[in-house]
N, CA and C of each residue as an Amber inpcrd file, in Angstrom:
protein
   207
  -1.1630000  13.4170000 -13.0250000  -0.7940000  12.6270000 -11.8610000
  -2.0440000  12.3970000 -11.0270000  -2.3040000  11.0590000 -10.4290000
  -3.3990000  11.0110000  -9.8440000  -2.6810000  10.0480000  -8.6440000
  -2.9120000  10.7140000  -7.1900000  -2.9850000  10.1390000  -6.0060000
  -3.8840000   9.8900000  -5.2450000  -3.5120000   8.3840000  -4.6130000
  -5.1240000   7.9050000  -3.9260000  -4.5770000   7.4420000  -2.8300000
  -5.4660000   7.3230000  -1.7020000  -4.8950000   6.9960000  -0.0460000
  -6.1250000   6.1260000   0.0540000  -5.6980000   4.7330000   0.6570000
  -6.4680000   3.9830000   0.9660000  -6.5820000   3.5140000   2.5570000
  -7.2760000   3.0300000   3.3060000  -6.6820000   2.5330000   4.7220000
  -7.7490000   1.5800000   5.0690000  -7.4630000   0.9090000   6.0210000
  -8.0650000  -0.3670000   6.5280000  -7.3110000  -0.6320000   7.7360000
  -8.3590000  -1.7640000   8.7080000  -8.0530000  -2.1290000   9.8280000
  -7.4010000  -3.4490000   9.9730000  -6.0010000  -3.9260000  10.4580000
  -5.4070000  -5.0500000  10.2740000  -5.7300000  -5.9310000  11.2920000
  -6.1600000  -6.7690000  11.4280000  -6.5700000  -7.4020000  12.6960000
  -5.5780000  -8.1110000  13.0900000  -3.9480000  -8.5840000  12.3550000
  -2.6680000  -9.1610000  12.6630000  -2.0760000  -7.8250000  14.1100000
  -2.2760000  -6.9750000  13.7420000  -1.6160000  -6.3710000  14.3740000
  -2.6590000  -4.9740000  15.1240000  -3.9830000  -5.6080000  15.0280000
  -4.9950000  -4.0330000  15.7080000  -4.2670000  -3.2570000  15.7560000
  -4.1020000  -2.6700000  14.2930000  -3.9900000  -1.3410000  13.8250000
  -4.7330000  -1.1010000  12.2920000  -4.8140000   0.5210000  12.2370000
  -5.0720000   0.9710000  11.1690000  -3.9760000   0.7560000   9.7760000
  -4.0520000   0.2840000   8.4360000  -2.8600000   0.6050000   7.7950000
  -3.2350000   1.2150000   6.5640000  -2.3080000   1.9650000   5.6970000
  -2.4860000   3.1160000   4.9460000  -2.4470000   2.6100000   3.7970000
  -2.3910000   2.9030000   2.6150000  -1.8680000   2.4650000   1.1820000
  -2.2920000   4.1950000   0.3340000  -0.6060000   4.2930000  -0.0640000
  -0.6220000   5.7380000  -1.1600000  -0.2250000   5.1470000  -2.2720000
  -1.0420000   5.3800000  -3.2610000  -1.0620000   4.7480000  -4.8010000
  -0.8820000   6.2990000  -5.2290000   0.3680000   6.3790000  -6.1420000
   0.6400000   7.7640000  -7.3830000   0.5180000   6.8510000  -8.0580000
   0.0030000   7.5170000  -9.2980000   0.1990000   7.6890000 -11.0750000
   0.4110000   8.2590000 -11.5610000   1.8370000   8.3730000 -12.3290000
   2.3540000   9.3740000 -12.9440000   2.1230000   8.9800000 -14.5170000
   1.4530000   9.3130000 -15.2780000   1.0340000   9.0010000 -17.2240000
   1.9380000  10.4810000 -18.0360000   2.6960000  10.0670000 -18.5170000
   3.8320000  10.8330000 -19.5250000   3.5860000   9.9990000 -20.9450000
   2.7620000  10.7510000 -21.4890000   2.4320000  10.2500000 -23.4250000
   1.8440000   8.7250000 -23.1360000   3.3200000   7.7670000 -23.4860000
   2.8550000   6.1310000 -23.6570000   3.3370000   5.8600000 -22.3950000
   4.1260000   7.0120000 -21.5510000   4.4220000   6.2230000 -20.2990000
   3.6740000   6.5360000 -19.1920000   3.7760000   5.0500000 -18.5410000
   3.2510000   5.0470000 -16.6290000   3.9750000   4.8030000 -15.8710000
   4.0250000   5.5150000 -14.8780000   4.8740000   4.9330000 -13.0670000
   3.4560000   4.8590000 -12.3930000   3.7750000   3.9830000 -11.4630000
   3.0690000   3.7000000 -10.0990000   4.3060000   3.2720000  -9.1610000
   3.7290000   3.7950000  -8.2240000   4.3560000   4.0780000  -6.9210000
   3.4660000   4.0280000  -5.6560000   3.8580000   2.8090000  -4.8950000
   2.8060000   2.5830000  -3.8020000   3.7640000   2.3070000  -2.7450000
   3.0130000   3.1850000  -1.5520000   3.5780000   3.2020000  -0.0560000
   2.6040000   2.7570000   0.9490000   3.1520000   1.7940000   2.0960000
   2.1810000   2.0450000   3.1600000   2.8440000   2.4800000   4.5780000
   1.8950000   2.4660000   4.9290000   2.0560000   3.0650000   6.6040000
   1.4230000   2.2130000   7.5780000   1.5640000   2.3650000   8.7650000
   0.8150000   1.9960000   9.7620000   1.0690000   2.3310000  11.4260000
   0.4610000   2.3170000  12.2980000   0.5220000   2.7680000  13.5290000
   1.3250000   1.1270000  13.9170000   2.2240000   1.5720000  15.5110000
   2.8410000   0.7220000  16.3020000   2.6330000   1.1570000  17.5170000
   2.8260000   0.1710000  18.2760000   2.3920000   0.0840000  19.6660000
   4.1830000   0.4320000  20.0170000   5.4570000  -0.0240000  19.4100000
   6.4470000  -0.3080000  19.5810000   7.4050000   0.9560000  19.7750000
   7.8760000   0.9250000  20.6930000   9.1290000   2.1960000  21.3490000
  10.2040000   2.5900000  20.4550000  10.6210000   1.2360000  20.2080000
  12.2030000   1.5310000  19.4960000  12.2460000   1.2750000  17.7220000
  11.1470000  -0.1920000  17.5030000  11.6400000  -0.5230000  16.1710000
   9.9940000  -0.9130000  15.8030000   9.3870000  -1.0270000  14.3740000
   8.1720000  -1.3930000  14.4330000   8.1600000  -2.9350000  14.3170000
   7.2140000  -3.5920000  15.2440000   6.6000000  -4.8200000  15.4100000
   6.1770000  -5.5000000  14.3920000   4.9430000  -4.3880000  14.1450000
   3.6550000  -5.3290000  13.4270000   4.1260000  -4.4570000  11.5320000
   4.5160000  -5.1290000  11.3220000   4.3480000  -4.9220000   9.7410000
   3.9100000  -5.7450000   8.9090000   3.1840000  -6.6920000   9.5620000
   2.4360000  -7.9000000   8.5540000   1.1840000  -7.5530000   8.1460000
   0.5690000  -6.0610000   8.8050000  -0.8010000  -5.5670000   7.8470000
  -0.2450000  -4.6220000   7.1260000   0.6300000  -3.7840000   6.8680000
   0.9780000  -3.2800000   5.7050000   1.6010000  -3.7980000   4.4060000
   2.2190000  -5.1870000   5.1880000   2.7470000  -6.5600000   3.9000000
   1.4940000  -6.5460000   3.0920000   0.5130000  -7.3190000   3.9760000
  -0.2360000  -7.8000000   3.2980000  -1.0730000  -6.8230000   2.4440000
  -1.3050000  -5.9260000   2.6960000  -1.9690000  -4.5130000   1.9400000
  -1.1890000  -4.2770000   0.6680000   0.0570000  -4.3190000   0.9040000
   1.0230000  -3.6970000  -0.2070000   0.9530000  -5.3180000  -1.2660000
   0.7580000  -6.3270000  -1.0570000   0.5260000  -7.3990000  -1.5450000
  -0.7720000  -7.4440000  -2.6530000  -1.8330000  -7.1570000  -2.1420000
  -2.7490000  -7.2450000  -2.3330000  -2.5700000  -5.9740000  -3.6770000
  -2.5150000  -4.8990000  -3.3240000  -1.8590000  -3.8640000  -4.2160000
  -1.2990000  -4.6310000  -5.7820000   0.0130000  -4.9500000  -5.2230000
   0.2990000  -5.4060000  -6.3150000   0.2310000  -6.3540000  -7.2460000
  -1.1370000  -7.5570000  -6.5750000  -1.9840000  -8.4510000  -6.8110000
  -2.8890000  -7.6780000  -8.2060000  -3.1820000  -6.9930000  -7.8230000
  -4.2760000  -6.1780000  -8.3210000  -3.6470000  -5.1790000  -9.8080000
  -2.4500000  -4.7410000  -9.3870000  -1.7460000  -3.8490000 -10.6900000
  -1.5340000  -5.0320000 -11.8190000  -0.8430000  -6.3420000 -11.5930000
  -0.8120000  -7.5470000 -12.0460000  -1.8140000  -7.6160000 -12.6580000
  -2.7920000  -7.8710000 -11.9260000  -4.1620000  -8.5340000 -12.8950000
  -4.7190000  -7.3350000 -13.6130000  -4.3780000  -5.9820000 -13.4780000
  -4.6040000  -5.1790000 -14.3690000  -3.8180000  -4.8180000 -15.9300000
  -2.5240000  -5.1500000 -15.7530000  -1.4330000  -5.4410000 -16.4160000
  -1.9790000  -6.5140000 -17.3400000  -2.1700000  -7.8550000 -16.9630000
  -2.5470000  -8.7580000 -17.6750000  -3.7970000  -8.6960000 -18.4270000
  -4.9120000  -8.2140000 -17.8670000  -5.8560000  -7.7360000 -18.9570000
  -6.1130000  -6.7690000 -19.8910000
């Protein structure tokens, strides 16, 4: 199993946001499993989730084009 934590600064929403990538490899098999996070300015419900969209996007932009090659 290999876990990786990534983070970056969203400028949609000036905040920090997270990205947790697992890999789980069993013989011929793989899981991936990706989460993000991020800080809110917001009391009750979170606001800004358009820099962790786009992070988790980009993510799976990337598993894609790994997939395909």
């Amino acid at each position: 199993m290999i876990v990786r934590a990534y983070e970056r600064y969203s400028m949609t929403g000036s905040n920090r946001v997270s990205l947790s990538v697992s890999i789980l490899a069993v013989g011929d098999r793989m899981e991936v499993s990706l989460t993000t996070s991020g800080g809110s300015e917001a009391v009750f419900f979170k606001l800004n989730i358009f820099g962790e969209q786009a992070f988790m996007d980009r993510a799976i932009e990337a598993l894609d084009a790994f997939d395909a090659g």
